[in-house]
N, C-alpha and C positions, 0 to 999 in steps of 0.2 A: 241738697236738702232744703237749703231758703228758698230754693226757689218753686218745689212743691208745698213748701207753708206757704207763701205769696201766694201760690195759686188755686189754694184749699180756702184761704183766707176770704179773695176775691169772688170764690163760684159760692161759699156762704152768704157774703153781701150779696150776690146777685139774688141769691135763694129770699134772703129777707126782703128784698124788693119785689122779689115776685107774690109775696106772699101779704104784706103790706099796702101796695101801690094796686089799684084796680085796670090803671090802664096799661101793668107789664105781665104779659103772659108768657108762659114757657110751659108745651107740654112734651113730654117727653123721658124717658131713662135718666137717673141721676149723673150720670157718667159724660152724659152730652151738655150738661150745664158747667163738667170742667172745659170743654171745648170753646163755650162762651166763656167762660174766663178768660183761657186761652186768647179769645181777639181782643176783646176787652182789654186784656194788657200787653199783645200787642199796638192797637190802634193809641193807648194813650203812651205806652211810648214813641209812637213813628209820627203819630198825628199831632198830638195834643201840644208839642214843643212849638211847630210852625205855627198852629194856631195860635196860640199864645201871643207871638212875634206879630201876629199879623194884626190881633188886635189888642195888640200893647194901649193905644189911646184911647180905646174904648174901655177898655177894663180900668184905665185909670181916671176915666169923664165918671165911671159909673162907681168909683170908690172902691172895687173889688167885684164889686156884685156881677158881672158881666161872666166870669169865672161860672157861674152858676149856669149859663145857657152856653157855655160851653162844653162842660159837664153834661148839662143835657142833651144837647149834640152826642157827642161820644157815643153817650150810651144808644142813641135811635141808631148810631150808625153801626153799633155793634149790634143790634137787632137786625138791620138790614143784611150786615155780612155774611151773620151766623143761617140768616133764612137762606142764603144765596148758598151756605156750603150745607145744608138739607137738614140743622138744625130749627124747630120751632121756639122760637123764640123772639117776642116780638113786642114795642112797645111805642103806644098807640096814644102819640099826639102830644102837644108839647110839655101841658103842667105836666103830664105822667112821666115825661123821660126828665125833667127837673126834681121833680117830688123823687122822683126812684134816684136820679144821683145823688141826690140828699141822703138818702137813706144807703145807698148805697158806699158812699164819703164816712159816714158816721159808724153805722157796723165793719167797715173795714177798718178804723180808725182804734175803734175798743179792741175786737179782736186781736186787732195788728199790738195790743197794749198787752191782752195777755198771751200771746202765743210767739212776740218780737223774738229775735232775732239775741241771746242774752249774750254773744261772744261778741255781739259790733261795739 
């Protein structure tokens, strides 16, 4: 069950990013933007660890902020994935995949505040 609210949680943020940000587009069925969730939280779990690791001194040269263009990494690459498994969803250039993981970070963040998890 947490793990379909995580992933209802996350295809909302995506939703408010698409809706938000001009340069993240998604057309399609509601039901295919759980699919982009779906990599989205796969890629930040498999990816976002090694990245981290790899730019440990960069994110610490840059005070934290480097976190921010990694985030937005992520998410271009889950555009890229999701186009590759015949989902439209796509997100076009760099402030847009920053601006939308911003937005993305923060609706997940409230959400996840009212909808968490009350037995952990």
């Amino acid at each position: 069950m947490r793990f379909i609210i995580r992933l209802l949680v996350t295809a909302a943020a995506l939703w408010a990013a698409v809706a938000l940000v001009p340069g993240i587009l998604f057309h399609g069925p509601w039901w295919e933007l759980l699919v982009v969730a779906l990599v989205f939280g796969v890629l930040n779990a498999v990816i976002r660890p090694v990245l981290l690791m790899l730019s440990c001194p960069l994110v610490v040269l840059t005070l934290g902020l480097f976190i921010f263009v990694l985030n937005g990494f992520l998410l271009w690459l889950t555009g890229s994935v999701s186009r590759a498994l015949g989902v439209d969803f796509r997100v076009e250039g760099v402030g847009a995949a920053i601006v939308g993981a911003l937005v993305v970070g923060i609706v997940s963040l409230l959400l996840n505040i009212f909808v968490g998890d009350r037995n952990a």
